[in-house]
C-alpha positions in Angstrom: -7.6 2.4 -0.9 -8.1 -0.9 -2.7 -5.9 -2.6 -0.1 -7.7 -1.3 2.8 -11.5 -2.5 1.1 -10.0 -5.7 0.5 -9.1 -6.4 4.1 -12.7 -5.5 5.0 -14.4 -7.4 2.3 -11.7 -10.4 3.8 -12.8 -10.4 6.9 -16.5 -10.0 6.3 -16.4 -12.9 4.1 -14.8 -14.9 6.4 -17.4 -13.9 8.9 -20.2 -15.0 6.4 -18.1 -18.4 6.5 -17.9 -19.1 9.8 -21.7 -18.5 10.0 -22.3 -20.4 7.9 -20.6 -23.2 7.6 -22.3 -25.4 10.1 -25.7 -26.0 7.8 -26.2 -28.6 6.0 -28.1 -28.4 2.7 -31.4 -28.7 4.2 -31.5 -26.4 6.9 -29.1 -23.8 4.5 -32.9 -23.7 2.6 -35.4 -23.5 4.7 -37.6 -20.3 5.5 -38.2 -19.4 9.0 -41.7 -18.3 7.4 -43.1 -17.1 4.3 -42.3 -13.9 3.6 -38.2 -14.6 5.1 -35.1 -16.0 2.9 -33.3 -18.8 3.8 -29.8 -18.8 4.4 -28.9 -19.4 0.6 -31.5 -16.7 -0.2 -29.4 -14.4 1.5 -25.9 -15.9 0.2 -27.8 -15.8 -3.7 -28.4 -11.7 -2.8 -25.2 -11.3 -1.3 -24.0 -12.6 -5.1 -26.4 -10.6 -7.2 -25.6 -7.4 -5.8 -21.5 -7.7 -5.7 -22.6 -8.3 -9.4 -24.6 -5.5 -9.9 -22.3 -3.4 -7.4 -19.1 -4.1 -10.4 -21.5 -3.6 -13.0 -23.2 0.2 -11.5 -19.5 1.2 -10.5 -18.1 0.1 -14.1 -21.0 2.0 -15.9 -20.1 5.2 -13.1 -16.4 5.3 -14.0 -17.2 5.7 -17.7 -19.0 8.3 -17.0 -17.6 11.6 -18.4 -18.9 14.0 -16.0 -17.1 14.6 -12.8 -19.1 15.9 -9.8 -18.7 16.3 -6.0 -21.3 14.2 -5.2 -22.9 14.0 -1.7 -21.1 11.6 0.8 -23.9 9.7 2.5 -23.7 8.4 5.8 -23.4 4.5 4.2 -22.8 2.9 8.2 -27.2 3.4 8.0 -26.8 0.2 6.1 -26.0 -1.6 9.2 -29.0 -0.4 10.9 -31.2 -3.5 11.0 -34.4 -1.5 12.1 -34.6 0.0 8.3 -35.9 -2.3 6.1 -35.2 -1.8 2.7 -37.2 -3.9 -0.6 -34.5 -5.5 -2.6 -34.6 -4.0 -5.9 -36.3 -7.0 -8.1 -32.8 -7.5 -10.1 -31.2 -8.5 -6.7 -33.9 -10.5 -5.5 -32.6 -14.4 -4.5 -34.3 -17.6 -6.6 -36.7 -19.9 -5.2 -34.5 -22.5 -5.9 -32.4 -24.4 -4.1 -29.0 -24.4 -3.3 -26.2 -26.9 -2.2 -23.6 -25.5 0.2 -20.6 -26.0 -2.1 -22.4 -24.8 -5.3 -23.1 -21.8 -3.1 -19.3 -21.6 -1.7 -18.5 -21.4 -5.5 -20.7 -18.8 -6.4 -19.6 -16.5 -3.5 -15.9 -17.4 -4.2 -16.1 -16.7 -7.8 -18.0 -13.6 -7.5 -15.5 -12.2 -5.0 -12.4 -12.8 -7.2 -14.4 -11.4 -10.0 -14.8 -8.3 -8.3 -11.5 -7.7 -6.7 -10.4 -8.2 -10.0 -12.7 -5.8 -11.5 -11.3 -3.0 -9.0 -7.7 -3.7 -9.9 -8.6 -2.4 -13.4 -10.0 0.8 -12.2 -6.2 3.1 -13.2 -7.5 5.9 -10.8 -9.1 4.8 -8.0 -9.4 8.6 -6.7 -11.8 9.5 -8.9 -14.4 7.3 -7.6 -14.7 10.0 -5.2 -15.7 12.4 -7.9 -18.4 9.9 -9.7 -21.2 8.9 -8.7 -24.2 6.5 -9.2 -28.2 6.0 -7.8 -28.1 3.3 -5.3 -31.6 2.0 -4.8 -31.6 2.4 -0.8 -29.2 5.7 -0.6 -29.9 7.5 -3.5 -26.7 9.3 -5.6 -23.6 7.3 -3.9 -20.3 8.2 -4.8 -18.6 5.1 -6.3 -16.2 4.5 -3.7 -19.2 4.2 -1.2 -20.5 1.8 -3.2 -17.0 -0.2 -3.2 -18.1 0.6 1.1 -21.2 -0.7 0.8 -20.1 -4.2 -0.4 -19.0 -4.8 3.2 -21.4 -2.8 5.2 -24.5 -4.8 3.3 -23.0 -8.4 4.0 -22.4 -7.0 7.7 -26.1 -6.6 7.5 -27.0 -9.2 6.1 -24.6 -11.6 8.4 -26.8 -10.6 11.2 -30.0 -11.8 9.5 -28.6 -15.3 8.6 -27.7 -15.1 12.2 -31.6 -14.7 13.0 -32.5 -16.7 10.7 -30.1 -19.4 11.7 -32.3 -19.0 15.2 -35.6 -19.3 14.2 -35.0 -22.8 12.3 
């Protein structure tokens, strides 16, 4: 399973990249409006909650009790029409980024995480655990493992808009 997640968080982030990787430091911060992120807005999210992603699935796995929790249909993520409000611990700074410091953080967080789910001894029970994600409710942990991909999918798309509207 582990394999198979990293070649789709791969090729997501490499996606994110190429998107990316035109902007200069300037346009990489600046809001199409108000109430929108800026492209390192969205790249600081897409940091926070692969953090907070290891650190929900580390606390599920310890866990003692072993359910069959509900699979959820996790592809709703993609659907750009549902907005969801970022849960306030996921929510990007104000301040500015540079592209490389933001390269780094995204880099960094990555390894950290593939790392983290090298540690987990049985990955099958991440079927069998589960934790309340703040858009889907109780998520098995291996959906949430999913959901690392799916959300930068999503969010790929809005850097995409935003990278239109400036």
């Amino acid at each position: 399973m582990i394999s198979i997640v990293k070649d789709h968080l791969d090729e997501t982030r490499t996606a994110l990249l190429q998107t990316i990787h035109t902007l200069d430091d300037t346009l990489f911060n600046v809001k199409p409006d108000a109430q929108s992120w800026s492209v390192a807005q969205i790249c600081h999210h897409l940091v926070l909650v692969e953090e907070a992603t290891k650190k929900a699935i580390a606390w599920g796995v310890k866990a003692q009790d072993q359910t069959s929790p509900a699979r959820k249909d996790v592809l709703l993520i993609l659907d750009r029409s549902r907005k969801f409000q970022a849960p306030t611990i996921v929510e990007p700074t104000e301040q500015p980024f540079t592209m490389e410091a933001m390269l780094d953080l995204l880099a960094t967080t990555r390894k950290n995480f593939l790392a983290f789910l090298q540690t987990i001894e049985e990955p099958e029970r991440l079927a069998k655990h589960a934790v309340k994600h703040p858009a889907l409710g109780e998520l098995p942990l291996d959906q949430w493992i999913k959901m690392v991909y799916l959300h930068e999918q999503r969010h790929i798309e809005q850097i995409q808009e935003t990278v239109r509207a400036i």
